[in-house]
N, C-alpha and C positions, 0 to 999 in steps of 0.2 A: 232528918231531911237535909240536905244538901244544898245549901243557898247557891242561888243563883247568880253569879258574880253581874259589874253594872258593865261590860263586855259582850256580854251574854243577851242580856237586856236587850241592848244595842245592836247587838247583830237579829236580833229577831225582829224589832223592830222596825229594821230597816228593812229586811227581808219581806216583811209583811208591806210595808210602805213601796218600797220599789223595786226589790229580786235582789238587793246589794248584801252583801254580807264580807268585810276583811277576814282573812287567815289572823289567826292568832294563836298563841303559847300564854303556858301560864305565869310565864313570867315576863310575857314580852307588855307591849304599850297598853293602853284601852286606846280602840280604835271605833270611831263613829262612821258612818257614811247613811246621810239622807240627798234629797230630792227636793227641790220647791220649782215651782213656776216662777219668773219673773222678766222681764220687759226687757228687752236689748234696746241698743242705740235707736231700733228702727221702729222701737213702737212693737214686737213683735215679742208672742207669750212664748218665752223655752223653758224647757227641762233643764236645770240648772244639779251637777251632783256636787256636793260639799263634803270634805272630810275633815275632821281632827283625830289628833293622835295625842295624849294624853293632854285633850283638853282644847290644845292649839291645832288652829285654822293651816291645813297644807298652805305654804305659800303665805302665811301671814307675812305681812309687811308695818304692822304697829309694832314701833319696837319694847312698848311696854308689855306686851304681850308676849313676845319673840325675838330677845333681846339680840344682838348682832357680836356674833363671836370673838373675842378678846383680840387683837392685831400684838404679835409678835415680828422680832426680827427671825429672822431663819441663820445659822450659821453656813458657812462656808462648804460648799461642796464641790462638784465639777467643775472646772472654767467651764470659763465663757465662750473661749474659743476654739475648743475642745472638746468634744464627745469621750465616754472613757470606754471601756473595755467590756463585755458581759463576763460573767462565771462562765468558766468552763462547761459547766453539765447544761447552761443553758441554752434554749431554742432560739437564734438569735433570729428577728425580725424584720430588722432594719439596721444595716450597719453605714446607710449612709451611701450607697451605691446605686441600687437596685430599687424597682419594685417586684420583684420576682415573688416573693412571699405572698404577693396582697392580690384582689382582686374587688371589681366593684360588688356592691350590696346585689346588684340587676342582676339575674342570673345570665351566665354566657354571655357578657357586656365588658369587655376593658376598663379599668379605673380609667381616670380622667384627671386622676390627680398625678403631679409631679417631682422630679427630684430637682433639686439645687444647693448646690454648694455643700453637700451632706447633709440637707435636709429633707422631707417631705411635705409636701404643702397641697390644699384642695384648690384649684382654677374653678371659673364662678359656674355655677351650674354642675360641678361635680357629681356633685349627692357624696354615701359614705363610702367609704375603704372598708374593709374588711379583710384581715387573715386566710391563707387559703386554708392553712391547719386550723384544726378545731380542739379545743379545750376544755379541762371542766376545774376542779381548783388549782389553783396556784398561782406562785408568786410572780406578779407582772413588773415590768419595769419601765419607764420609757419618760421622756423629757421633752417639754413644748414653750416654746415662745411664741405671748399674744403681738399682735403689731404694736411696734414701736411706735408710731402716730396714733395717738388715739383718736376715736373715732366712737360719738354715741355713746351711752350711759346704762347702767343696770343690765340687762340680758342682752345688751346689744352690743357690749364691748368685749372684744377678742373671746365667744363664744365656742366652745365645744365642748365634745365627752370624750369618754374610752369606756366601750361598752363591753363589760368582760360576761361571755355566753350569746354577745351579741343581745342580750336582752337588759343589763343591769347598770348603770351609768353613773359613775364618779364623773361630775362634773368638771370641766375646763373652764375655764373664765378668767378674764381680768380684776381680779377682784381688790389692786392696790388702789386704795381712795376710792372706792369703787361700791355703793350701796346699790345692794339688790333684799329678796328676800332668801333669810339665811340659810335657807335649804335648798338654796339654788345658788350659790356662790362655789365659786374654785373649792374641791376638794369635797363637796358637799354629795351624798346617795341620794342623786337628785329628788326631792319631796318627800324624801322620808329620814333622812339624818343629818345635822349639820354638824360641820366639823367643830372641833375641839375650840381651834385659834384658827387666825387666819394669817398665815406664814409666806404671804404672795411674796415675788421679788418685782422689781420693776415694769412697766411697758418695753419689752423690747427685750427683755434679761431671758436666758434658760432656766428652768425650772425642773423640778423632775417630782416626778412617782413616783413612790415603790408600797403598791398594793399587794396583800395578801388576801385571798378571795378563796373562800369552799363556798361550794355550790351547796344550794337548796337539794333536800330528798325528798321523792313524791311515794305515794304509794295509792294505788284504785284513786289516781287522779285528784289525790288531797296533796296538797304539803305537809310532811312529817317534821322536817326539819329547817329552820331559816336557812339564808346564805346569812354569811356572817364576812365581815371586811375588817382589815388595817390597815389604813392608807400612813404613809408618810409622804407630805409635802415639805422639799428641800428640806428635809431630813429630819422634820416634825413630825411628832405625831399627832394625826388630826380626828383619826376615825381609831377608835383601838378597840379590835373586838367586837364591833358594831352589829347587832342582828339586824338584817334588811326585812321588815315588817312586809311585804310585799313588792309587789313592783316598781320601777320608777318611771312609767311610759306616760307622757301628758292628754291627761282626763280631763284639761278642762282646764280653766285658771284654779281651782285650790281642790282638786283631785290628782290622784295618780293611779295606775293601774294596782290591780290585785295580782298574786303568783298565778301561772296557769301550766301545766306541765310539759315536760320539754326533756328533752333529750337529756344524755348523762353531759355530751360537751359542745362546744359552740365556739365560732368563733370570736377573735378581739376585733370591736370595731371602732372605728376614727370616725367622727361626726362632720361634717359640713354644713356649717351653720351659716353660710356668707361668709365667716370673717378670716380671713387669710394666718390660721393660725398655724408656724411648725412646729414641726416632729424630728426629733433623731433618738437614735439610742436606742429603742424596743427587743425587749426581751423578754422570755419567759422561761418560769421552771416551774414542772408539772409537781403538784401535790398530790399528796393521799384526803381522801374526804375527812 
Protein backbone atom coordinates (compact mmCIF):
# COMPACT_ATOMS: atom_id res chain seq x y z
CA UNK A 1 0.00 0.00 0.00
CA UNK A 2 1.22 3.19 -0.92
CA UNK A 3 1.67 5.72 2.09
CA UNK A 4 -0.02 8.63 2.15
CA UNK A 5 2.44 11.54 2.07
CA UNK A 6 1.81 14.36 5.14
CA UNK A 7 0.67 16.92 1.88
CA UNK A 8 -1.80 14.66 1.11
CA UNK A 9 -2.94 14.51 4.57
CA UNK A 10 -3.08 18.16 4.47
CA UNK A 11 -4.88 18.83 1.47
CA UNK A 12 -7.72 16.58 2.56
CA UNK A 13 -8.06 17.84 5.42
CA UNK A 14 -8.37 21.08 4.55
CA UNK A 15 -10.64 20.06 1.86
CA UNK A 16 -12.89 18.58 4.30
CA UNK A 17 -12.44 21.59 6.90
CA UNK A 18 -13.05 24.29 4.21
CA UNK A 19 -13.13 23.26 0.17
CA UNK A 20 -9.18 24.60 0.23
CA UNK A 21 -6.81 22.30 -1.12
CA UNK A 22 -2.81 23.94 -2.81
CA UNK A 23 -1.55 22.40 -6.13
CA UNK A 24 1.38 20.47 -5.44
CA UNK A 25 4.30 18.22 -7.22
CA UNK A 26 6.12 15.70 -5.79
CA UNK A 27 8.90 17.24 -5.30
CA UNK A 28 7.78 20.70 -4.67
CA UNK A 29 7.06 22.36 -0.79
CA UNK A 30 4.30 20.65 1.63
CA UNK A 31 1.72 23.19 1.65
CA UNK A 32 -1.12 23.63 4.34
CA UNK A 33 -4.20 25.80 4.03
CA UNK A 34 -6.73 25.90 7.05
CA UNK A 35 -9.63 28.30 8.34
CA UNK A 36 -10.37 29.41 11.92
CA UNK A 37 -12.74 32.02 13.11
CA UNK A 38 -11.28 34.89 15.00
CA UNK A 39 -12.26 38.47 16.26
CA UNK A 40 -11.16 41.67 14.13
CA UNK A 41 -10.47 45.11 15.59
CA UNK A 42 -14.24 45.59 15.69
CA UNK A 43 -15.14 42.88 17.91
CA UNK A 44 -16.42 41.06 14.90
CA UNK A 45 -16.10 36.83 14.26
CA UNK A 46 -14.26 36.24 10.51
CA UNK A 47 -13.20 33.59 8.43
CA UNK A 48 -9.71 33.92 8.81
CA UNK A 49 -7.56 31.52 5.87
CA UNK A 50 -3.86 30.63 7.01
CA UNK A 51 -1.16 29.02 4.90
CA UNK A 52 2.48 27.49 5.34
CA UNK A 53 4.68 26.29 3.04
CA UNK A 54 7.10 23.92 4.29
CA UNK A 55 6.20 24.65 7.73
CA UNK A 56 6.31 28.62 7.72
CA UNK A 57 3.47 31.04 8.15
CA UNK A 58 2.89 32.95 4.26
CA UNK A 59 3.99 36.45 5.41
CA UNK A 60 5.84 35.46 8.56
CA UNK A 61 7.40 38.22 10.14
CA UNK A 62 9.44 36.36 13.29
CA UNK A 63 12.64 36.24 11.99
CA UNK A 64 13.49 33.18 14.05
CA UNK A 65 11.18 31.63 11.99
CA UNK A 66 11.81 33.24 8.51
CA UNK A 67 15.09 34.40 8.65
CA UNK A 68 15.50 37.79 6.43
CA UNK A 69 17.76 37.19 3.25
CA UNK A 70 21.60 37.66 3.39
CA UNK A 71 22.19 41.73 2.10
CA UNK A 72 24.72 41.83 -0.58
CA UNK A 73 26.48 44.69 -2.48
CA UNK A 74 25.28 44.35 -6.18
CA UNK A 75 28.12 45.03 -8.70
CA UNK A 76 28.22 47.57 -11.40
CA UNK A 77 25.84 47.55 -14.20
CA UNK A 78 23.89 50.33 -16.25
CA UNK A 79 24.62 53.98 -15.31
CA UNK A 80 22.81 56.00 -13.71
CA UNK A 81 22.15 58.30 -16.17
CA UNK A 82 21.62 56.21 -18.84
CA UNK A 83 19.30 53.50 -20.05
CA UNK A 84 21.25 50.80 -22.37
CA UNK A 85 20.13 49.22 -25.34
CA UNK A 86 17.77 45.95 -25.72
CA UNK A 87 18.94 42.71 -27.84
CA UNK A 88 18.23 42.94 -31.16
CA UNK A 89 15.61 39.87 -31.52
CA UNK A 90 13.97 41.73 -28.62
CA UNK A 91 10.22 43.07 -28.26
CA UNK A 92 11.18 46.35 -26.99
CA UNK A 93 8.44 47.99 -24.57
CA UNK A 94 9.62 51.01 -23.52
CA UNK A 95 12.42 52.84 -24.90
CA UNK A 96 11.83 55.97 -23.01
CA UNK A 97 9.46 57.92 -25.40
CA UNK A 98 6.19 56.58 -25.75
CA UNK A 99 3.51 54.87 -24.28
CA UNK A 100 2.33 53.52 -27.29
CA UNK A 101 2.96 49.68 -26.27
CA UNK A 102 0.95 50.03 -22.94
CA UNK A 103 -2.65 50.40 -22.12
CA UNK A 104 -4.60 50.64 -18.85
CA UNK A 105 -5.65 47.32 -16.92
CA UNK A 106 -9.77 48.90 -17.47
CA UNK A 107 -10.77 47.79 -20.50
CA UNK A 108 -11.17 50.49 -23.43
CA UNK A 109 -9.72 53.25 -20.67
CA UNK A 110 -6.35 55.26 -21.53
CA UNK A 111 -3.27 54.61 -18.96
CA UNK A 112 -3.17 57.59 -16.75
CA UNK A 113 0.23 56.89 -16.18
CA UNK A 114 3.13 59.16 -17.63
CA UNK A 115 6.52 59.78 -19.42
CA UNK A 116 9.26 61.94 -18.14
CA UNK A 117 12.55 62.47 -18.72
CA UNK A 118 12.80 58.84 -20.32
CA UNK A 119 10.91 57.43 -17.79
CA UNK A 120 7.56 55.96 -16.83
CA UNK A 121 5.91 56.69 -13.73
CA UNK A 122 1.92 55.95 -12.25
CA UNK A 123 0.09 59.77 -11.41
CA UNK A 124 -2.03 59.15 -8.12
CA UNK A 125 -5.21 57.31 -8.90
CA UNK A 126 -3.69 55.53 -11.94
CA UNK A 127 -4.37 51.96 -11.25
CA UNK A 128 -1.93 49.45 -13.34
CA UNK A 129 -0.25 49.58 -16.79
CA UNK A 130 -0.29 46.80 -18.78
CA UNK A 131 1.28 45.70 -22.26
CA UNK A 132 -0.86 45.84 -25.24
CA UNK A 133 1.08 42.55 -26.47
CA UNK A 134 0.53 39.35 -24.64
CA UNK A 135 3.06 36.71 -23.64
CA UNK A 136 3.76 33.50 -22.18
CA UNK A 137 7.46 32.52 -21.24
CA UNK A 138 10.28 34.48 -21.55
CA UNK A 139 12.98 36.48 -20.70
CA UNK A 140 11.80 40.01 -19.31
CA UNK A 141 13.93 42.89 -18.68
CA UNK A 142 13.35 46.29 -17.35
CA UNK A 143 14.66 48.77 -14.54
CA UNK A 144 13.00 50.93 -11.72
CA UNK A 145 13.72 53.55 -9.33
CA UNK A 146 11.96 53.71 -5.70
CA UNK A 147 11.73 57.55 -4.74
CA UNK A 148 14.59 59.13 -3.59
CA UNK A 149 12.83 60.74 -0.36
CA UNK A 150 11.72 58.22 1.48
CA UNK A 151 8.64 57.88 2.75
CA UNK A 152 6.93 55.15 5.15
CA UNK A 153 8.27 51.70 6.19
CA UNK A 154 7.85 48.03 5.30
CA UNK A 155 5.22 47.54 2.27
CA UNK A 156 4.67 51.19 2.26
CA UNK A 157 7.98 52.23 0.79
CA UNK A 158 8.54 52.65 -2.96
CA UNK A 159 5.90 49.75 -3.49
CA UNK A 160 5.26 47.75 -6.81
CA UNK A 161 5.42 44.53 -8.97
CA UNK A 162 5.90 43.34 -12.71
CA UNK A 163 3.35 41.09 -13.18
CA UNK A 164 4.47 38.44 -15.95
CA UNK A 165 0.90 36.83 -17.62
CA UNK A 166 -0.50 39.57 -15.86
CA UNK A 167 -1.18 37.23 -13.08
CA UNK A 168 2.39 36.23 -11.33
CA UNK A 169 4.39 39.26 -9.39
CA UNK A 170 8.12 39.63 -8.65
CA UNK A 171 7.88 42.01 -6.25
CA UNK A 172 9.23 45.88 -6.32
CA UNK A 173 10.09 47.39 -3.23
CA UNK A 174 12.45 49.49 -1.48
CA UNK A 175 13.95 47.05 0.37
CA UNK A 176 17.70 49.01 1.21
CA UNK A 177 17.45 49.13 5.31
CA UNK A 178 14.17 48.27 4.73
CA UNK A 179 12.44 45.31 6.94
CA UNK A 180 9.37 43.73 5.71
CA UNK A 181 8.38 40.07 5.52
CA UNK A 182 10.83 38.28 3.39
CA UNK A 183 8.53 37.00 0.79
CA UNK A 184 7.38 40.31 0.26
CA UNK A 185 10.63 42.35 -0.19
CA UNK A 186 12.12 43.51 -3.73
CA UNK A 187 12.77 40.60 -5.75
CA UNK A 188 10.54 38.28 -3.80
CA UNK A 189 7.43 35.73 -5.88
CA UNK A 190 5.28 37.60 -3.84
CA UNK A 191 4.12 34.98 -0.72
CA UNK A 192 5.57 32.25 -2.17
CA UNK A 193 9.43 32.63 -2.66
CA UNK A 194 12.01 34.72 -1.10
CA UNK A 195 14.95 35.83 -2.85
CA UNK A 196 18.33 34.33 -2.43
CA UNK A 197 20.00 37.86 -1.05
CA UNK A 198 18.92 41.01 -0.94
CA UNK A 199 20.95 43.12 -3.67
CA UNK A 200 18.80 46.48 -3.49
CA UNK A 201 20.85 49.72 -4.62
CA UNK A 202 19.91 52.97 -3.03
CA UNK A 203 16.62 55.29 -2.49
CA UNK A 204 16.60 57.03 -5.65
CA UNK A 205 19.43 54.69 -7.66
CA UNK A 206 18.22 52.47 -11.13
CA UNK A 207 17.99 49.19 -10.64
CA UNK A 208 17.13 46.47 -12.95
CA UNK A 209 15.61 42.91 -13.82
CA UNK A 210 16.26 40.41 -15.75
CA UNK A 211 13.62 37.48 -15.15
CA UNK A 212 13.44 34.41 -16.82
CA UNK A 213 9.69 33.18 -16.50
CA UNK A 214 8.05 29.69 -18.30
CA UNK A 215 4.62 29.68 -17.70
CA UNK A 216 2.61 27.04 -15.85
CA UNK A 217 0.77 24.04 -18.01
CA UNK A 218 -2.86 23.10 -17.23
CA UNK A 219 -4.57 20.30 -18.40
CA UNK A 220 -8.85 19.53 -17.71
CA UNK A 221 -8.27 22.53 -15.52
CA UNK A 222 -5.58 21.14 -13.11
CA UNK A 223 -1.95 22.38 -13.33
CA UNK A 224 0.41 19.82 -14.76
CA UNK A 225 3.31 21.86 -14.53
CA UNK A 226 4.72 25.05 -12.18
CA UNK A 227 5.81 28.30 -13.50
CA UNK A 228 9.22 28.28 -12.80
CA UNK A 229 11.35 31.89 -12.52
CA UNK A 230 15.15 33.32 -12.42
CA UNK A 231 15.19 36.67 -11.37
CA UNK A 232 18.50 38.54 -11.42
CA UNK A 233 18.53 41.80 -9.32
CA UNK A 234 21.39 44.29 -10.44
CA UNK A 235 22.85 41.35 -11.83
CA UNK A 236 22.23 38.90 -8.79
CA UNK A 237 20.98 36.14 -8.56
CA UNK A 238 18.07 36.07 -6.30
CA UNK A 239 15.49 33.65 -7.53
CA UNK A 240 17.32 30.65 -9.59
CA UNK A 241 14.99 28.15 -11.02
CA UNK A 242 12.34 28.99 -8.53
CA UNK A 243 9.05 26.80 -8.92
CA UNK A 244 6.06 29.17 -8.21
CA UNK A 245 3.91 26.78 -5.80
CA UNK A 246 0.71 28.62 -6.92
CA UNK A 247 -0.32 31.97 -7.23
CA UNK A 248 0.74 35.21 -5.74
CA UNK A 249 -2.70 37.25 -5.55
CA UNK A 250 -3.28 38.63 -1.78
CA UNK A 251 -5.66 36.22 0.26
CA UNK A 252 -5.57 37.74 3.17
CA UNK A 253 -2.56 38.84 5.43
CA UNK A 254 -0.75 35.16 5.45
CA UNK A 255 -2.43 33.68 2.40
CA UNK A 256 -2.07 33.86 -1.15
CA UNK A 257 -3.96 32.74 -4.14
CA UNK A 258 -3.87 29.00 -5.68
CA UNK A 259 -3.15 28.43 -9.87
CA UNK A 260 -6.36 28.60 -11.67
CA UNK A 261 -6.32 28.23 -15.53
CA UNK A 262 -5.67 30.84 -18.00
CA UNK A 263 -4.66 31.22 -21.28
CA UNK A 264 -1.19 30.14 -22.94
CA UNK A 265 -0.18 34.14 -22.71
CA UNK A 266 -0.85 37.40 -20.87
CA UNK A 267 0.15 40.40 -20.69
CA UNK A 268 3.38 42.38 -18.45
CA UNK A 269 1.81 44.37 -15.91
CA UNK A 270 3.23 47.51 -13.83
CA UNK A 271 1.52 47.94 -10.36
CA UNK A 272 0.48 51.16 -8.77
CA UNK A 273 0.70 50.94 -5.56
CA UNK A 274 0.57 54.87 -4.52
CA UNK A 275 4.12 55.15 -4.56
CA UNK A 276 5.64 57.15 -7.47
CA UNK A 277 7.84 54.43 -8.58
CA UNK A 278 10.03 54.56 -12.31
CA UNK A 279 10.40 52.52 -15.15
CA UNK A 280 12.71 52.64 -18.15
CA UNK A 281 14.26 50.14 -20.19
CA UNK A 282 11.43 47.21 -20.74
CA UNK A 283 11.93 44.43 -22.85
CA UNK A 284 11.15 41.11 -23.76
CA UNK A 285 12.26 37.89 -25.68
CA UNK A 286 9.80 35.34 -26.24
CA UNK A 287 10.83 31.68 -24.93
CA UNK A 288 9.90 28.15 -25.82
CA UNK A 289 7.91 26.43 -22.58
Amino acid sequence: MKPISMLSIACVVAALAAGLCSAAQSDGPEIKVWTQMEKNDKGEEKEVVYMTIDGVMVHETDPAKQPQPAVVTPGTESTQDKAGQAPSDAVVLFDGTNLDNWTSTKPEEATKWRVENGAMMPTKGSGMIQSKQEFGSCQLHLEFATPKQVEGEGQGRGNSGVFLMGKYEVQILDSYGNTTYPDGQVAALYGRSIPLVNSSRKPGEWQSFDIIFHRPLFEDGKVVKWATFTVLHNGVVVQDHAALSGGTGWRGPHAVTDYAPHGDKGPIQLQDHGNPVLFRNIWVRELED
